[in-house]
C-alpha positions in Angstrom: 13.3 -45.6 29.3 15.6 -43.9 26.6 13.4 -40.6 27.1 14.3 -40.4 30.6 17.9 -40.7 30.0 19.4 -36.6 30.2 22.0 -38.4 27.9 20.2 -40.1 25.4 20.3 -38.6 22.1 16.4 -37.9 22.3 17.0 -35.6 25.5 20.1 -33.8 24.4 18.0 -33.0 20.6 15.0 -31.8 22.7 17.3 -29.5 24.8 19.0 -28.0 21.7 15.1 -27.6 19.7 13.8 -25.9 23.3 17.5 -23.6 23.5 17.5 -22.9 20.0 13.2 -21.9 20.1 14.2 -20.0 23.3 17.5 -18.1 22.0 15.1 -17.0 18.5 12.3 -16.2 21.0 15.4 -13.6 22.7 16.8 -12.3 19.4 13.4 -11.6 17.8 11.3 -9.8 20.6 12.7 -6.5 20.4 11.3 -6.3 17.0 8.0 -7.2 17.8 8.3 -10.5 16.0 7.5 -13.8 17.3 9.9 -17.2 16.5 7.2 -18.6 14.3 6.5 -15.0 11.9 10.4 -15.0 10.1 8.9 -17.3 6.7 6.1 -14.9 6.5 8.5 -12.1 6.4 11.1 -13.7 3.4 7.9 -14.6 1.6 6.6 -11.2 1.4 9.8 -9.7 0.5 10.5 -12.5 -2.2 6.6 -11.2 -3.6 4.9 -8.7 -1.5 0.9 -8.6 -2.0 0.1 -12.2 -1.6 -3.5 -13.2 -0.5 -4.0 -15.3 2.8 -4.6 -18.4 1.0 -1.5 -17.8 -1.3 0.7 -17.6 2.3 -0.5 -20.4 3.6 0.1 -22.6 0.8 3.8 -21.4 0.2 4.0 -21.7 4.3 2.6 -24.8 4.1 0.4 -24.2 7.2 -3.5 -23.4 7.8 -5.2 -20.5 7.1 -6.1 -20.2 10.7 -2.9 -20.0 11.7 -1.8 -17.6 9.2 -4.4 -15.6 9.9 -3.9 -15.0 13.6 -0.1 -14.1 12.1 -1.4 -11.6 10.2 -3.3 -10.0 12.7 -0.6 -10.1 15.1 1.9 -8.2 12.7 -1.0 -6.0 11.3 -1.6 -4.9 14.7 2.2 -4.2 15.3 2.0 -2.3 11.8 4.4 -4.5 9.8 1.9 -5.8 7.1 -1.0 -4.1 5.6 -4.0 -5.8 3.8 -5.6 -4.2 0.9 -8.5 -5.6 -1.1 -7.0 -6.6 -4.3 -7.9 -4.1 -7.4 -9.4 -6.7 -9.4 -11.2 -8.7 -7.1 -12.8 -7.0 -4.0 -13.2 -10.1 -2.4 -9.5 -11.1 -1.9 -6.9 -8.9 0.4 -3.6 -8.8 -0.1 -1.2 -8.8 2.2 1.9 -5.8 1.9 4.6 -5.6 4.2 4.9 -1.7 5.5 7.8 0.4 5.5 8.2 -0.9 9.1 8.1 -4.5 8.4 10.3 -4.0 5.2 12.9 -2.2 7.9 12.5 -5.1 10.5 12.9 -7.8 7.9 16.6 -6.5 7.8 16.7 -6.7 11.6 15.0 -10.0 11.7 17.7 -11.5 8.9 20.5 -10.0 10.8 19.7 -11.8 14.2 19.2 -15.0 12.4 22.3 -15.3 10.7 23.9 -13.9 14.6 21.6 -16.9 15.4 23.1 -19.1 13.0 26.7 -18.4 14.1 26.0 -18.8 17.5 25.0 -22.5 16.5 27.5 -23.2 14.1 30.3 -20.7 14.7 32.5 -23.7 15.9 31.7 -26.5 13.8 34.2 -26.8 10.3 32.0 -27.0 7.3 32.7 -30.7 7.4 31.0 -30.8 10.8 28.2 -28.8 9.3 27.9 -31.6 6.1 27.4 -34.2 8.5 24.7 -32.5 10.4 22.5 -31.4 7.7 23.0 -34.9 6.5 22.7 -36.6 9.6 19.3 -34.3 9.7 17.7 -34.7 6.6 18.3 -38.2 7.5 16.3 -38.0 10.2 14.0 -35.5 8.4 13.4 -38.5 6.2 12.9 -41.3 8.1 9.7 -39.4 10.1 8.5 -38.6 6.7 7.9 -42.4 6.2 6.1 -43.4 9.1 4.4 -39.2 9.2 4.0 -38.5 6.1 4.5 -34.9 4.7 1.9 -33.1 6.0 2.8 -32.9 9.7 0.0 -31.4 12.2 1.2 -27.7 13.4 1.7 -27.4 16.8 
């Protein structure tokens, strides 16, 4: 079976997605800040104050989900919710002075993450994975669709 194969193309991508998960998972924890939290981050810095519902649509993930990410980084004081001024019912999420600090941290050891990846590759080598990629991106979008389950 091609799954089985520690060769097979299938094997060596699900190596680099677990390494690459695992290596994030290294550079992000001694900021308090889990693999999956970094798009929460930009998005807030991009437009700080944003409600729940407003996150998880640009994230593109449920409001469960996003929720439990708030609380997680609430709780390690990097974002704040406030009730919005003109309707009580709706918080905002801001990030604090100690999430705006550790979104520079966080962007620093991903683009360290990035040139540990691709530090050796020629930007030709780098063309022909994203297309390869989006390639592949594309094909799962037919038989998927675009919204994929989160995990």
């Amino acid at each position: 079976m091609i799954c089985q194969d520690p060769e097979s193309i299938y094997s060596i991508f699900g190596q680099v997605m677990r390494f690459h998960y695992y290596r994030t998972h290294m550079l992000l924890e001694k900021f308090g800040v889990y693999p999956g939290q970094p798009p929460l981050f930009f998005t807030l810095v991009k437009q700080d104050g944003l409600s729940q519902k407003e996150l998880s649509d640009r994230l593109h993930l449920k409001a469960a989900t996003v929720a439990v990410m708030l609380k997680r980084m609430e709780k390690a004081g990097l974002v704040e919710r406030r009730p919005d001024p003109e309707d009580q019912r709706i918080l905002r999420v801001y990030l604090t002075e100690k999430g705006k600090n550790i979104h520079n941290e966080v962007k620093e050891a991903l683009k360290s993450m990035d040139s540990e990846c691709f530090g050796n590759f020629t930007d030709e080598e780098k063309l022909t994975l994203k297309r390869l990629l989006v390639q592949m991106r594309d094909n799962l979008v037919k038989v998927c669709g675009t919204n994929i389950p989160e995990r």
